[in-house]
N, C-alpha and C positions, 0 to 999 in steps of 0.2 A: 572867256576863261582867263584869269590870273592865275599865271606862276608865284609860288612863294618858295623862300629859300628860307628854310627856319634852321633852329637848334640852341643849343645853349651857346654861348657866345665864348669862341675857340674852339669849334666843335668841327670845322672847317667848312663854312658858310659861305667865305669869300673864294675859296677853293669852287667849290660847285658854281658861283658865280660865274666868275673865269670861264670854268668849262662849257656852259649855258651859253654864254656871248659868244664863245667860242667856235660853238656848235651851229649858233644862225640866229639866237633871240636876242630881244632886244630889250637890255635892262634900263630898269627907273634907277637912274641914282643920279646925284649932280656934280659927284668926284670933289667935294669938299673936304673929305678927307684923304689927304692924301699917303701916297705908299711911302711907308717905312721900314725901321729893322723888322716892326715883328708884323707886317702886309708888304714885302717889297713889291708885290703885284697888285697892290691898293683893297680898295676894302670893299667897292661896289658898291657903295651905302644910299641912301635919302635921307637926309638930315629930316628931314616933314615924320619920319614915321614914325621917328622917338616920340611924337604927339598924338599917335595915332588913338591913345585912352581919349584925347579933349576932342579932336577932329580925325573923322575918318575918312573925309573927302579925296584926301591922298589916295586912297586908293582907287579910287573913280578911274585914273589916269593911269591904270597900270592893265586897261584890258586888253590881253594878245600879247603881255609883257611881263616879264619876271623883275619881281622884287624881293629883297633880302628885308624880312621881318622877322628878330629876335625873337623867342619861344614864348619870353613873358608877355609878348604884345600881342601873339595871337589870338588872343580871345576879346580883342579891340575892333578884330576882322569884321566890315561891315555885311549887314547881310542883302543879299538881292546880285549875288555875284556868284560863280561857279570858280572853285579853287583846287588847285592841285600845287599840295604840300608836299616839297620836295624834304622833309625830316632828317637833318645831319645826328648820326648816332657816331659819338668815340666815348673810349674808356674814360670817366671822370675823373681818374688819377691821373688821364695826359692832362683832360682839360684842366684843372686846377693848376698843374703843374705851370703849364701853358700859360694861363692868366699871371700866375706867380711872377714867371720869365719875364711877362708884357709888362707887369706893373714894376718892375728892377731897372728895365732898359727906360723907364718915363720919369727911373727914380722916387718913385712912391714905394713905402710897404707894403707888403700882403696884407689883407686882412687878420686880424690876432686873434679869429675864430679856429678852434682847433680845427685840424682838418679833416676828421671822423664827424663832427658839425656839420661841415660845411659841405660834406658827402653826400649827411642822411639829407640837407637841405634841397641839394639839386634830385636828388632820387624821389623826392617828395613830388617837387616840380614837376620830374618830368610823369610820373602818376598822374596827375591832374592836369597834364597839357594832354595824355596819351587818352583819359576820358572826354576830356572839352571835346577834343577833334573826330572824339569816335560818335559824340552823341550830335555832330552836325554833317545832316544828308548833303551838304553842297559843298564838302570839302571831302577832297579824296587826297591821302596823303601814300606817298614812299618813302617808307625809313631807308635811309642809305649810312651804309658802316663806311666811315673815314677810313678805316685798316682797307678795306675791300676796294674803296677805291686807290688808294696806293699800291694794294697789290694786284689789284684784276680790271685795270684802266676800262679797259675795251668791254668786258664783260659789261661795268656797272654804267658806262655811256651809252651801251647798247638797252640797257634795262628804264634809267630815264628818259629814252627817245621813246618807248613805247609806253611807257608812263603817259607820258604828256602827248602823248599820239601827234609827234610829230616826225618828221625824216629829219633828223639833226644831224650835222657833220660830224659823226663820230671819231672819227681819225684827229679832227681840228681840236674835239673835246679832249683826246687822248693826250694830246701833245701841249696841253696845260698842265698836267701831271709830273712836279717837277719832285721825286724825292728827297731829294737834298735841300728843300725848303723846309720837308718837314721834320725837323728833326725833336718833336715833343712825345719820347715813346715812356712807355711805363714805369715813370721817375726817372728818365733821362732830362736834359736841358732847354727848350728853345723851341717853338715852332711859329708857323703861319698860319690862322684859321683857313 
């Protein structure tokens, strides 16, 4: 079985990460990107995945292990593999906002696509990520609320230990949960995926 860690990207991906490693697994990433203002706990990434559409071999290496693979890549998921999609859900008014923050502090603009655009565009996405996943038998996913894990730590590390049918250290998960990292709430300023 592979773990995956999806969502729209600032959805809090690298948050679940954390808590995953945290808890006893052991993630695919090569810490090439490293932590900053807006990941000061890093990003948990694989550089190989961003290619996962040309080569999907990458995931070969990921069996009994969790990897963080972006929403738009998952339908790149090779088949002959048993999956359990850990699904990041937060409000698209943080995530936008979120991204907005990310791309300030890197000194780039936002995108000049209005942002009722760029709403309906992820809502679209995630329609069509929420059918892909549903219409393949060897992937069983859990959508997880970002809000829910900030407010009910214990509860939602309790809930993907038995997801992924494993005895995860939940206390260890718990105490990756740092509030004051995340400070991207409904048109407030700044967060950490």
């Amino acid at each position: 079985m592979i773990t995956i860690v999806s969502g729209i990207p600032r959805s809090g991906t690298s948050l679940m990460m954390q808590m995953l490693t945290a808890g006893g697994m052991t993630a695919l990433s090569d810490g090439q990107r490293s932590p900053d203002a807006n990941n000061p706990r890093g990003y948990y990434e694989l550089e190989s995945v961003k290619s996962l559409a040309r080569d999907s071999r990458v995931i070969s290496g990921a069996e009994g292990k969790v990897v963080k693979v972006v929403s738009s890549l998952l339908e790149f998921l090779p088949e002959g593999h048993e999956y359990r999609v850990i699904f990041m859900r937060r409000p698209l008014e943080q995530i936008i906002a979120s991204q907005d923050r990310m791309l300030e502090r890197l000194g780039k603009d936002a995108p000049p696509a209005p942002r009722g655009a760029v709403m309906k565009a992820f809502e679209k996405h995630l329609r069509n990520v929420e059918s892909w996943l549903s219409s393949r038998p060897h992937i069983s996913v859990l959508n997880v609320d970002y809000e829910a894990v900030l407010r009910e730590p214990c509860e939602q590390a309790s809930r993907i230990s038995a997801f992924l049918g494993q005895k995860l250290d939940v206390e260890s998960m718990v105490r990756k949960v740092e509030v004051s990292l995340h400070r991207e709430r409904s048109g407030s300023a700044s967060m950490a995926s």
